[in-house]
C-alpha positions, 0 to 999 in steps of 0.5 A: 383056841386050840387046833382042833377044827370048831365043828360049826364053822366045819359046817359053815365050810361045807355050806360055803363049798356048796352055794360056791360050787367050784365050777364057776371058778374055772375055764371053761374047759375044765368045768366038766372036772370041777367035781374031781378030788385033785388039782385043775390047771388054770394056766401059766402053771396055776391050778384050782386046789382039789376041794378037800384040800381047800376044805382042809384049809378052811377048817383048820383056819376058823374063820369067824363071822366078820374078820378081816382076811387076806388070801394070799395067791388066790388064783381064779378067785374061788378061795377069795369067794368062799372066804367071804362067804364066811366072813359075811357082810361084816367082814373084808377079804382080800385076795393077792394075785401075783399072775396079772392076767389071773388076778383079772380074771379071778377078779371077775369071778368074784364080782359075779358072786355080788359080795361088795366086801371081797375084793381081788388085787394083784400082788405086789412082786416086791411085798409079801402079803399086804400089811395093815394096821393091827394086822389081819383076823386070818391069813390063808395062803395057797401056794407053798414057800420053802421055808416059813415067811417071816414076812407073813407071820407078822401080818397075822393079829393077836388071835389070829391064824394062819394057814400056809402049806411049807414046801409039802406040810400044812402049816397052822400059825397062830398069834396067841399072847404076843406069842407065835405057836406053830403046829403042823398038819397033814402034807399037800402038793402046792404050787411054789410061792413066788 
């Protein structure tokens, strides 16, 4: 698979954007803005992706019915919710939150989408990600390092994708053959990587 974004699963995207409509993910002081095309604050220097950013992402990662995912820096939750909305009951996601009282929060925004397989932890300062067992099917990760985490890379399974911002440029890393392929895409303003 190359990186050119599968025009089904972009359709898949925007259908999930859709049903999933950012607003619900939001305080509720910012609602009003939710159809704006740029970053929303949340608090302690978070901020909800502007949506075509999200979108952007979303394409370029290619997520297939039933994988497995892990949604690195998942803020309110909306990312984590859409993820899921494309893996579909035969999937898992995982969303990592570093901020304790936004992991919460983000957590209950999920819940109230009712899809069981997505769940919203709050990250472990010390680990980067969460390794598993042969790895995850996708990583999306919503916060920008200043140089490539080794640490991530190895968590993405043989076929599988990564789609990471590093310092301003959009990342797709993908594990073909035992191989680690990287190709760059476009430049976005992120919040750092912690």
């Amino acid at each position: 698979m190359g990186a050119v974004p599968d025009p089904e699963r972009a359709a898949d995207v925007a259908e999930a954007m859709r049903t999933l409509a950012r607003e619900h993910f939001l305080p509720e002081e910012q609602r009003h803005r939710a159809g704006e095309d740029h970053p929303l604050p949340l608090w302690h220097g978070q901020t909800s992706s502007q949506p075509s950013t999200v979108a952007a992402m979303l394409r370029l990662l290619q997520v297939p019915v039933g994988a497995r995912v892990l949604d690195v820096g998942s803020g309110s939750g909306w990312t984590t919710a859409l993820l899921g909305r494309l893996v579909g009951p035969g999937g898992a996601v995982l969303g990592l939150e570093l901020d304790p009282q936004l992991a919460d929060w983000g957590r209950g925004n999920v819940v109230a989408c009712g899809m069981p397989w997505v769940a919203v932890e709050r990250a472990d300062p010390h680990v980067l990600g969460r390794p598993v067992d042969g790895g995850w099917d996708r990583v999306l990760v919503s916060a920008a390092p200043r140089a490539l985490p080794q640490a991530l890379v190895d968590q993405v399974a043989e076929g599988g994708r990564m789609v990471i911002p590093v310092r301003s440029t959009m990342h797709l890393v993908r594990r073909v053959d035992g191989r680690v392929l990287v190709t760059t895409h476009g430049s976005y303003t992120f919040v750092p990587l912690r």
